[in-house]
C-alpha angles and dihedrals in degrees: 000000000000108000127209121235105232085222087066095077090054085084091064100050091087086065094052092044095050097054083038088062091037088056094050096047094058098251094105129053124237093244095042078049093053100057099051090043104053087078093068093055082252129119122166118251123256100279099030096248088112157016140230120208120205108213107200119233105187113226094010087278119138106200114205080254097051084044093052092040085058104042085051096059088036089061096022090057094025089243104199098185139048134178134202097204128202095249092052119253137102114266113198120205153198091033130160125225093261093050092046087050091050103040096044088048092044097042089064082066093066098046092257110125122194085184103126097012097134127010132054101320135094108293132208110317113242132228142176091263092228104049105144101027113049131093123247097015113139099236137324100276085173093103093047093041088053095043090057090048083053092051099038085062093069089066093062098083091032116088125324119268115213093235135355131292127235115199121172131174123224126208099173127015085262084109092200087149090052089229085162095060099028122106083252128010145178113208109185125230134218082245097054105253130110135248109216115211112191127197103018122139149147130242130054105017099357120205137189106244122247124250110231090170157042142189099007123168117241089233094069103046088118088070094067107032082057091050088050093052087054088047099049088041086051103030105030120104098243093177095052116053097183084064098033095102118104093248094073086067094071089070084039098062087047091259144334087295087053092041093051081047093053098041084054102052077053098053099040081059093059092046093050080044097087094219109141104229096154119147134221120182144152128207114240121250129234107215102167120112133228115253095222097256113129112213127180148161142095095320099045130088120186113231134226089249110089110251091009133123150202123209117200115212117185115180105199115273093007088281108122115201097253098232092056089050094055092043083048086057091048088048102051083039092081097042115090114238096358115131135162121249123195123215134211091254094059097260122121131209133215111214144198099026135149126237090268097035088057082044084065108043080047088063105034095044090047118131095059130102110335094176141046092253091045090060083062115143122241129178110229095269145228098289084072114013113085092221098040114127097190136013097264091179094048090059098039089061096042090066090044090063104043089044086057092048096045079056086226107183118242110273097030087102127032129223112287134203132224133201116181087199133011086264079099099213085145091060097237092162110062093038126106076240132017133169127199122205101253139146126252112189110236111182090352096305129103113243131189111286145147128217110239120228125192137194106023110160118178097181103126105255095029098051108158138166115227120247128250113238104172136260140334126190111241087237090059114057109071085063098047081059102049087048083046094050088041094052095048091050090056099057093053104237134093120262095268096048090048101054095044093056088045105021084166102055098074100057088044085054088050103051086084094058096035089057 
């Protein structure tokens, strides 16, 4: 497989300085400016006073150089603001246009491209954040994952996809990478291959995703991302963008079954094709030992190592005070083989530790999330995002606060997800609850509201999108939560339990907000 020298995209930063200053300097409009950026992994910021920049960490894995690399830029260009995304990387924000220019050059340097970040192009690879580590999973799918994410950069220059490309990895039918409703995904399998699921996403009509193959060995997952970049380029609606995502194929083809028809044909191309697109990879090995020293509770995940650990760490609302995550990079600098993962529901996990080593990043990660519901996923929200409807963030703390001072015990809410537009990039529509920006008219005038979803599941096998139920003003819902959580303790049990012994309480409980 031909590989790309991250130095190579250094040629094309004059481009993206030249409209940047354009933009800035008032000759080109925010949205001209957005479609030329987003193939640097940079948008402008609502307002147009900053950027952010998307560095892309394949697989979801944070290496100690990726982590120094980003602590540097983070104190050399006084970086405020830093964001885990869904679709795992590490957004910075509030830049101005010297510091993007900076950071995205000197990132390559440190093998991070933001090449392909936003736009029509392949985006980060996805992958399960613990493969490799966790117990029970069905095999590491981390190389392969990498080794797609490799290969996918190599489309970004080739021609033109109508919209972008979504590919995860699985290693467990947790599903946490959603792999059954992306537009590709891997699911693994107890015998060490790989299901393949084509066209799935969320958003505006979301769809499961179909599955076009079994039983297919992980060293010839080339062959069919290759075949799903045909299909998208044949199939995909290059003149309407609201319908240029792969899961309109699906209606294209005349239905999943047309669609798997379609993908194939695709795929039986690329095999008669000759290219060599064979894989070879081996999973990495953990060698170190335990120290002896035994470590539990709620943020910390026993590894399949023996004596190792994982400590979660969740800033609230995927937003990590900046200092801590720089003191979190000096820290993980001096373990031997410890390094952070991000998963798909903005936490991040810091792996490969010893009893006492966890002891510490305990300590020194300590004021995020405390409870399941404060580890609840939010975009990054209207205030900054140009396309935002409503402050997603600002809600999602807001619960955070009246849930703490309601002094709700941990289990009584679930995780929620928030979406400050239908673009989905909360993921409101695979959570127990979600919740979508949206307006609700109050005296004739449209106030600040989100439209509340219910019963989203993404476990392979039980894959559901949530319900939508109607609309809740913005100022409500902290307190609908609090009732709710207040509701669910009383009753003894945790949330699930809860809801499954009385699936239609909570939507009883809801009618008065919803009014």
């Amino acid at each position: 497989m031909k590989t790309m020298d991250p130095q190579s995209w250094k040629q094309d930063l004059p481009a993206f300085r030249e409209k940047t200053e354009a933009f800035y300097g008032g000759a080109l409009d925010k949205a001209a400016y957005k479609g030329f950026s987003g193939l640097y992994g940079s948008y402008a910021q609502k307002g147009g006073k900053a950027n952010m920049l998307r560095l892309r960490m394949t697989a979801g894995r944070v290496t100690k150089e990726k982590m120094a690399f980003t602590a540097g830029a983070i104190r050399k260009y006084g970086v405020s603001r830093a964001h885990f995304t869904t679709c795992q990387t590490i957004q910075l924000h509030d830049l101005q246009p010297k510091a993007v220019y900076g950071i995205m050059e000197e990132a390559l340097d440190a093998g991070i491209v933001t090449m392909g970040g936003g736009g029509d192009f392949p985006r980060n690879v996805m992958c399960s954040p613990l493969s490799g580590v966790e117990q029970g999973e069905y095999f590491d799918v981390l190389p392969w994952a990498e080794a797609a994410a490799e290969y996918l950069m190599g489309f970004i220059k080739a021609e033109k996809m109508p919209r972008k490309l979504k590919v995860g990895f699985s290693n467990s039918p947790a599903n946490v990478t959603h792999v059954t409703y992306r537009d590709l995904g891997f699911a693994a399998r107890p015998d060490g291959r790989f299901d393949v699921y084509s066209a799935g996403g969320l958003g505006n009509n979301p769809r499961l995703g179909v599955k076009v193959a079994e039983g297919v060995e992980p060293g010839k997952i080339l062959y069919y991302i290759k075949a799903m970049w045909l299909t998208f380029r044949t199939y995909g609606n290059y003149e309407n963008r609201g319908k240029a995502r792969t899961r309109y194929m699906q209606d294209v083809c005349g239905g999943p079954e047309g669609y798997a028809k379609a993908y194939n044909e695709k795929l039986a191309e690329v095999l008669a094709s000759g290219e060599d697109l064979e894989l070879s990879v081996e999973p990495r090995t953990v060698d170190k030992a335990g120290d002896g020293v035994t470590v539990a509770g709620p943020r910390v995940i026993p590894q399949k190592q023996p004596g190792l650990y994982t400590v979660v760490w969740h800033p609230i609302g995927g937003q990590p005070d900046v200092q801590t995550l720089c003191a979190v990079s000096d820290a993980l600098a001096k373990i031997p083989e410890a390094e952070m993962r991000l998963g798909p529901d903005e936490t991040a996990f810091l792996i490969n530790l010893t009893g006492g080593e966890a002891e510490k990043l305990l300590a020194l990660t300590a004021g995020g999330a405390e409870t399941v519901f404060e580890s609840s996923v939010s975009c990054i929200g209207g205030t900054t995002c140009q396309v935002g409807t409503r402050d997603s963030q600002g809600l999602l703390h807001a619960c955070v606060a009246a849930v703490r001072e309601a002094k709700l015990p941990d289990g009584a809410l679930p995780r929620v997800h928030i979406s400050g537009c239908p673009s989905s990039c909360g993921t409101h529509q695979t959570g127990a609850m979600g919740f979508r920006g949206a307006s609700k008219l109050v005296d004739g005038k449209p106030q600040p509201a989100f439209t509340f979803f219910l019963g989203g599941e993404e476990r392979q096998g039980e894959e559901t999108m949530g319900r939508e139920l109607g609309v809740m003003l913005e100022e409500k819902i902290p307190a609908f939560l609090v009732e709710l959580g207040r509701t669910v303790a009383a009753s003894g049990m945790d949330f699930s339990a809860w809801y499954q012994a009385e699936p239609d309480a909570l939507e009883r409980l809801a009618v008065d907000y919803l009014a």
